[in-house]
PAPAKOL-876738 format. One record per atom (N, C-alpha, C): x, y, z; residue in one letter; atom name. Coordinates in pm, 1 decimal. Layout:
BEGIN
          x          y          z   kollo   nuro
          X          Y          Z       a     CA
...
# end
This chain:
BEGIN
          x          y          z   kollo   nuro
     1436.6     2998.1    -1849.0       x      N
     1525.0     3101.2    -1801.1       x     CA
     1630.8     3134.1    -1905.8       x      C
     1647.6     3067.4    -1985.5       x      N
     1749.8     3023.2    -2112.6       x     CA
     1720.0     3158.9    -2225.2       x      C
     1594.1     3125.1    -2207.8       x      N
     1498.5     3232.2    -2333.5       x     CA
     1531.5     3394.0    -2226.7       x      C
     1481.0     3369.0    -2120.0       x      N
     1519.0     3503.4    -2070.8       x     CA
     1688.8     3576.1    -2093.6       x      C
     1751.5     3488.5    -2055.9       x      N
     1882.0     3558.3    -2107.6       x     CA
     1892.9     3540.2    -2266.9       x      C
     1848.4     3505.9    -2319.3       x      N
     1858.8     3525.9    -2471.0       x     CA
     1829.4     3705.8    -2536.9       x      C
     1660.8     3677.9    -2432.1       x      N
     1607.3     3769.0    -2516.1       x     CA
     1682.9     3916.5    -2455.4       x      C
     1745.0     3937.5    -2403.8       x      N
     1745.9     4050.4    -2323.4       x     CA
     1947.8     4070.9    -2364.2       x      C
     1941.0     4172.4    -2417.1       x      N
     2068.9     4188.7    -2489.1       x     CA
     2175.5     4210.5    -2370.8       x      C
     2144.4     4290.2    -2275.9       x      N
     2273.6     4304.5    -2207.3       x     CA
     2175.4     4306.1    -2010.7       x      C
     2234.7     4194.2    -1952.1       x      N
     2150.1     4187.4    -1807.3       x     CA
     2266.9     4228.7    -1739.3       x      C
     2142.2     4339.8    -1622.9       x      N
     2241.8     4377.2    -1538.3       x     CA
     2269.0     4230.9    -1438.7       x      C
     2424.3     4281.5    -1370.9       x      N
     2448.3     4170.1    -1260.5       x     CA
     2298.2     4116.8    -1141.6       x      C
     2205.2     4191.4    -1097.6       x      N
     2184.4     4148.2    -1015.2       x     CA
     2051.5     4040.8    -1075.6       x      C
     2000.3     4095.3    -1213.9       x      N
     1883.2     3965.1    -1346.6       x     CA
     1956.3     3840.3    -1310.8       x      C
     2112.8     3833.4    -1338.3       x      N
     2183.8     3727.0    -1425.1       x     CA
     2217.5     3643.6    -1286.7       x      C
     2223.4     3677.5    -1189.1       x      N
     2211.4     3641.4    -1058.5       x     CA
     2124.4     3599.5    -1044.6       x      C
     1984.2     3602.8    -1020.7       x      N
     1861.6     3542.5    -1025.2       x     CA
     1840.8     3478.0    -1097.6       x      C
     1835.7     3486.9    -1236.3       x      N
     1774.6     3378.1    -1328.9       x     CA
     1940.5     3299.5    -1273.5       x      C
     2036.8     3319.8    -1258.5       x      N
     2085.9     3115.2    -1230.5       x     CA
     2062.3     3103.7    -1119.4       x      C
     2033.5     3184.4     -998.7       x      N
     1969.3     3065.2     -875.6       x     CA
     1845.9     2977.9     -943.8       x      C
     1800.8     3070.3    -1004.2       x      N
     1682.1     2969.5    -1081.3       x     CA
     1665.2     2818.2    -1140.8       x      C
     1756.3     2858.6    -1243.2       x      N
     1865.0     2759.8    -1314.2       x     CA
     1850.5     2639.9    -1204.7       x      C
     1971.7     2678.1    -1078.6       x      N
     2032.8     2590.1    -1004.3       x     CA
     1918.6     2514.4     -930.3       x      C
     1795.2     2617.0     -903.9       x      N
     1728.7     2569.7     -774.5       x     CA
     1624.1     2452.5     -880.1       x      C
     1622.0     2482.0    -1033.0       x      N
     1563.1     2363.2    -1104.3       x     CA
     1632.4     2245.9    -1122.4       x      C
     1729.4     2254.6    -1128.8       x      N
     1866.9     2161.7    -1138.7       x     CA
     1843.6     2063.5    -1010.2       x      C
     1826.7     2161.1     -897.8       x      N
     1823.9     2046.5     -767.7       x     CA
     1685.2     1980.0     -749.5       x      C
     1587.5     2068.5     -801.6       x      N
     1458.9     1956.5     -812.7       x     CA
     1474.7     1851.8     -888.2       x      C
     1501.0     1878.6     -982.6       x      N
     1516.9     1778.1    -1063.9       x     CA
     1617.6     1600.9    -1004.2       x      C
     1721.4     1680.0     -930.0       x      N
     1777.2     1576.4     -863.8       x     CA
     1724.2     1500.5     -739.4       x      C
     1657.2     1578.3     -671.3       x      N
     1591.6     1563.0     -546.2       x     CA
     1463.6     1461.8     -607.0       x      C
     1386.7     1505.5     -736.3       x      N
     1302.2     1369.8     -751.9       x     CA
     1368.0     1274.8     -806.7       x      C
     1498.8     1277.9     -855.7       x      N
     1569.0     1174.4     -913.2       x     CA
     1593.0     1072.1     -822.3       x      C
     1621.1     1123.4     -693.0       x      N
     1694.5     1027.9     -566.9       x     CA
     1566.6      946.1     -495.8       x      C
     1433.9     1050.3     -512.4       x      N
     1329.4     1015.2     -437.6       x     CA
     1279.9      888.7     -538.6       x      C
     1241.4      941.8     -644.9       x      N
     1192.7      754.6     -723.6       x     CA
     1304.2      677.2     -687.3       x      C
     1427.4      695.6     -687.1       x      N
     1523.9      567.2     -628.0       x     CA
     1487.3      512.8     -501.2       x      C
     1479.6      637.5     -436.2       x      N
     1442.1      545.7     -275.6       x     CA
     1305.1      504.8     -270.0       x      C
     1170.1      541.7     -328.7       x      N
     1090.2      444.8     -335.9       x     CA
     1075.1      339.7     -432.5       x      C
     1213.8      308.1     -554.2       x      N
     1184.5      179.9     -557.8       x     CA
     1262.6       62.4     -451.2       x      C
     1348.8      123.5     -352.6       x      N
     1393.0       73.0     -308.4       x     CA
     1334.5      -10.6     -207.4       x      C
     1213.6       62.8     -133.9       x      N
     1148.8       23.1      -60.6       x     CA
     1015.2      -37.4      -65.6       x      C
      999.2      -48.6     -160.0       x      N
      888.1     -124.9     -271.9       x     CA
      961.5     -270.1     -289.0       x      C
     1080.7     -279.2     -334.4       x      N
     1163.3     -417.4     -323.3       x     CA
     1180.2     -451.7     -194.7       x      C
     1221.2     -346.8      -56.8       x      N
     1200.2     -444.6       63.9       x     CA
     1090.2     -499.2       59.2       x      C
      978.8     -415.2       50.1       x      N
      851.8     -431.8       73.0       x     CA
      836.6     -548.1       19.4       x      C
      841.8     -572.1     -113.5       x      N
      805.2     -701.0     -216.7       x     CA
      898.8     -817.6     -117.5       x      C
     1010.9     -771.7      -95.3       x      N
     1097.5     -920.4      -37.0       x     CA
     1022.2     -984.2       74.7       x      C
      985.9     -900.8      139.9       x      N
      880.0     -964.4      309.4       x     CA
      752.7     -966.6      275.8       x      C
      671.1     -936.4      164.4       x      N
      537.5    -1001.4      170.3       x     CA
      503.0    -1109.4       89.7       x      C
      419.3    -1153.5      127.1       x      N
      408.7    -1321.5       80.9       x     CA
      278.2    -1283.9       14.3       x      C
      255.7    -1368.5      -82.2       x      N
       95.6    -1413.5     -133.7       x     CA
       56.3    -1536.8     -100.3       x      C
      -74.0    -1450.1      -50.6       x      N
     -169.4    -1590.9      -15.5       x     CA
     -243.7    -1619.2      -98.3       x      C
     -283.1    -1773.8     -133.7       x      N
     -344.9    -1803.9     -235.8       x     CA
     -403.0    -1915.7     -136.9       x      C
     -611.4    -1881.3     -164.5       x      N
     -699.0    -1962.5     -128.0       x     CA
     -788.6    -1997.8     -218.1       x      C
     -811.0    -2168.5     -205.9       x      N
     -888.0    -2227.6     -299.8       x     CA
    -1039.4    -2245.6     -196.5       x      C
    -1109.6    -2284.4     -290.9       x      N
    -1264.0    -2332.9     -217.2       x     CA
    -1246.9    -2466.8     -148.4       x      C
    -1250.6    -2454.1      -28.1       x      N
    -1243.2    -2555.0       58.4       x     CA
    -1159.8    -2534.6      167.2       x      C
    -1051.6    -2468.0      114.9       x      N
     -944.5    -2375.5      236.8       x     CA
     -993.7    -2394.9      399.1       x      C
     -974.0    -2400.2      513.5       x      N
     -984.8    -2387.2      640.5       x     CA
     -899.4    -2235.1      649.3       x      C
     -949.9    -2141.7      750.4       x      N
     -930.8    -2020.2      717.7       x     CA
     -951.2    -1924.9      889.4       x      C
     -929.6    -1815.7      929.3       x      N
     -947.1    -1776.8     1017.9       x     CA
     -946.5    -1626.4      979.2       x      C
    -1084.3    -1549.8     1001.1       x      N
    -1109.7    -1392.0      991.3       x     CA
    -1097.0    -1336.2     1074.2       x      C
    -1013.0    -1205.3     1040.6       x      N
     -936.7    -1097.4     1160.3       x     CA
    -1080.4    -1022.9     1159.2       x      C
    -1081.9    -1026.6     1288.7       x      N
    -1225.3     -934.1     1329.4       x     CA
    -1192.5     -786.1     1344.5       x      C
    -1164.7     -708.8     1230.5       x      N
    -1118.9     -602.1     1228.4       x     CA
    -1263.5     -457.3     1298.2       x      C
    -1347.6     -521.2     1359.7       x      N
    -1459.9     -428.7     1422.6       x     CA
    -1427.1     -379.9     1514.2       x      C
    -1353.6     -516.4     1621.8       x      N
    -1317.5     -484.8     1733.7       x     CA
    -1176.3     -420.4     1745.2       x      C
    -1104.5     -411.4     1625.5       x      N
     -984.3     -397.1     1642.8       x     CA
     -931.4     -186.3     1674.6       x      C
    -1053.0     -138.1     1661.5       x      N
    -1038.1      -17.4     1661.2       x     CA
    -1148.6       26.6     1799.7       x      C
    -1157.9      169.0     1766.5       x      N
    -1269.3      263.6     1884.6       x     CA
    -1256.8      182.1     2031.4       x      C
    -1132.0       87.3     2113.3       x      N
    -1100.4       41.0     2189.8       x     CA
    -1208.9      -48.0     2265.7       x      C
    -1281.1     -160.7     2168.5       x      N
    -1342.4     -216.9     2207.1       x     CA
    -1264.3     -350.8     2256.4       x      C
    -1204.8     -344.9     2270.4       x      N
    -1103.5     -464.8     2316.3       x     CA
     -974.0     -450.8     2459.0       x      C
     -970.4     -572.1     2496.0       x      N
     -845.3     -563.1     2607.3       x     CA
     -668.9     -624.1     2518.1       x      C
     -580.2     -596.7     2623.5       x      N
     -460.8     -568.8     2502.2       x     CA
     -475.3     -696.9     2511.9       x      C
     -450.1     -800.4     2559.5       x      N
     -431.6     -987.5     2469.6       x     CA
     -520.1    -1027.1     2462.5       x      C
     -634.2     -953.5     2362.9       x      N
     -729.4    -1036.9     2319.8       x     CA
     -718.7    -1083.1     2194.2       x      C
     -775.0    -1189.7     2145.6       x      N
     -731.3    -1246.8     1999.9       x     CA
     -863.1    -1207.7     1892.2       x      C
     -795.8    -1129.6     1806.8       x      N
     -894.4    -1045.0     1714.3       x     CA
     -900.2    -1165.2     1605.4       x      C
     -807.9    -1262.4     1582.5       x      N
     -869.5    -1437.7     1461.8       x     CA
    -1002.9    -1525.4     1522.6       x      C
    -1106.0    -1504.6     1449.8       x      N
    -1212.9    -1579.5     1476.5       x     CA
    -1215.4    -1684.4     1461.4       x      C
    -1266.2    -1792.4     1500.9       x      N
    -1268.4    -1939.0     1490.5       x     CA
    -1285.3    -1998.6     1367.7       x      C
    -1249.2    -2135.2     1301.4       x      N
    -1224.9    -2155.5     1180.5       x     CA
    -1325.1    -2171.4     1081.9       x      C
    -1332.6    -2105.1      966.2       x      N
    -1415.6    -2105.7      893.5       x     CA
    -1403.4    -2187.8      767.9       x      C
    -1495.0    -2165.8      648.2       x      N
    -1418.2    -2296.9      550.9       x     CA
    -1484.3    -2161.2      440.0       x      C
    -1393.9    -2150.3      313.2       x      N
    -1372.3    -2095.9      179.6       x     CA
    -1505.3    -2197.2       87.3       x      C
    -1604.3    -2110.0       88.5       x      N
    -1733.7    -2195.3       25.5       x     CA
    -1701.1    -2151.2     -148.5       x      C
    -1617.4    -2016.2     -174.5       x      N
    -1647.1    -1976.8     -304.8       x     CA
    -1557.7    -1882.3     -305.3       x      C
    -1498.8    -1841.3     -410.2       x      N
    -1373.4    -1784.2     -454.1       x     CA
    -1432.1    -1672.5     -573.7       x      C
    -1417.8    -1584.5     -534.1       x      N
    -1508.3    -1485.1     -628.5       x     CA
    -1400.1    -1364.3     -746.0       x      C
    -1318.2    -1392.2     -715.4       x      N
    -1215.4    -1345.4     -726.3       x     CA
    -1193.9    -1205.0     -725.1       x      C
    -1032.2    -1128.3     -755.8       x      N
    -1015.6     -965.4     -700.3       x     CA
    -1003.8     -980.4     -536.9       x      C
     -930.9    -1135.3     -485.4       x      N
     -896.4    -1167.1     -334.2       x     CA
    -1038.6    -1138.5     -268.4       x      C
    -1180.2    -1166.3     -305.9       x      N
    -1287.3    -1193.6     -240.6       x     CA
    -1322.2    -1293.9     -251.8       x      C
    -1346.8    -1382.0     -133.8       x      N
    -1385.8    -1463.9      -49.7       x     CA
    -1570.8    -1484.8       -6.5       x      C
    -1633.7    -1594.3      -56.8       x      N
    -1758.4    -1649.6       29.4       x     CA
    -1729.3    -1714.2      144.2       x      C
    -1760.0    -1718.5      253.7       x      N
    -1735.9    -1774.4      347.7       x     CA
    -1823.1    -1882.3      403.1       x      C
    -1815.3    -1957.5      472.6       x      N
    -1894.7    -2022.4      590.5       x     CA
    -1865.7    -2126.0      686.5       x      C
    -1939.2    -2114.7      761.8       x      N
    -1893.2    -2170.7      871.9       x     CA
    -1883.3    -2288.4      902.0       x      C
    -1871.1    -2375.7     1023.7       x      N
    -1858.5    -2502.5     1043.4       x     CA
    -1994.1    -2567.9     1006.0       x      C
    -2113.4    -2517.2     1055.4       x      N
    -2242.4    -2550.2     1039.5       x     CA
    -2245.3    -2522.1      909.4       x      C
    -2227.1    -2478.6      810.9       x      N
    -2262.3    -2501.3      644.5       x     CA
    -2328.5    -2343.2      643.2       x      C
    -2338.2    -2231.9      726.2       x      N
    -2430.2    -2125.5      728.0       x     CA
    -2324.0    -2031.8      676.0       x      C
    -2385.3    -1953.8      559.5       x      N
    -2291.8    -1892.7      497.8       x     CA
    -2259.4    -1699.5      529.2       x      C
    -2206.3    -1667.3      503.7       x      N
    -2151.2    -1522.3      532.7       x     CA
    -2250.3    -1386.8      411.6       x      C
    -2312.6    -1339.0      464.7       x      N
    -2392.6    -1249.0      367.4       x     CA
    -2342.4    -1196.1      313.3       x      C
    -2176.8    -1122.1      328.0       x      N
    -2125.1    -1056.0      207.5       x     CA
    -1988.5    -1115.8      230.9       x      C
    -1881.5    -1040.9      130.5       x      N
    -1774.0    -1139.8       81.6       x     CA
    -1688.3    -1082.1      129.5       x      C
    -1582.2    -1188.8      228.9       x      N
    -1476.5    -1101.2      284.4       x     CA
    -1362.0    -1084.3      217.0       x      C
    -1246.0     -990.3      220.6       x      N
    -1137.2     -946.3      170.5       x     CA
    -1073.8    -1045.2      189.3       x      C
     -946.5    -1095.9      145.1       x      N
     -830.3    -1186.2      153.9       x     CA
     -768.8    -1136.2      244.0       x      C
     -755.2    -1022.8      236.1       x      N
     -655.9     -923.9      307.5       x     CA
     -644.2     -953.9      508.3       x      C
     -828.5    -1026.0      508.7       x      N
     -829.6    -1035.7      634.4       x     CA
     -854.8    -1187.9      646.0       x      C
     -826.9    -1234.9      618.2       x      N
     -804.1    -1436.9      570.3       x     CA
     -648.8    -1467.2      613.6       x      C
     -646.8    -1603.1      695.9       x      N
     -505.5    -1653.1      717.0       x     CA
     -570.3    -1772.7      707.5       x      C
     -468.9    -1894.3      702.7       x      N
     -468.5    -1977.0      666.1       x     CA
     -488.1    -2069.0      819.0       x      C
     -569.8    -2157.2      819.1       x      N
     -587.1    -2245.4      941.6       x     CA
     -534.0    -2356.8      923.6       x      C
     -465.1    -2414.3     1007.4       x      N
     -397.9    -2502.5     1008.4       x     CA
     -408.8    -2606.0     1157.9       x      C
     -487.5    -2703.0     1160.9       x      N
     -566.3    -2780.3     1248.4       x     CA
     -431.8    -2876.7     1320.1       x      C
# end
């Protein structure tokens, strides 16, 4: 907008009016994303303060959120979506998990960490 009033030798009032709302209304974007990366790092640090990492080794005792039932209302409201305890056969890493069960019978594909808690007998 800078170049526009440059190039233009003499602007009438109502140009020079427009190009600085212009001006101004870039001025406030500019501030408006300034405040916005502040407030999402802000909430990225709550975020970071309340989540924990879980870290599972092979052998772990473990309990999988049965996230099948947890949607399309296949369930009643106090039902418990943690499946019974399983044991960490293999650590594959990128928070994937081999699984298996009490009987030694293992899990055909590899579950997320994401849906892993820690059992505690």
């Amino acid at each position: 907008m800078k170049i526009l009033q440059d190039s233009y030798d003499e602007i009438d009032e109502f140009n020079k009016k427009k190009i600085n709302q212009i001006i101004e209304l870039n001025q406030d974007k500019e501030e408006v994303q300034h405040k916005l990366l502040q407030y999402q790092d802000k909430m990225k640090t709550l975020f970071d303060r309340k989540a924990r990492e879980r870290y599972f080794r092979q052998g772990d005792m473990v309990l999988i959120w049965d996230a099948r039932r947890e949607h399309n209302g296949k369930h009643a409201k106090f039902d418990n979506f943690w499946l019974a305890s399983f044991k960490i056969a293999e650590v594959k890493g990128n928070g994937n998990f081999i699984i298996q069960n009490m009987e030694g019978k293992f899990f055909s594909l590899t579950i997320n960490g994401q849906y892993l808690k820690h059992y505690i007998q």
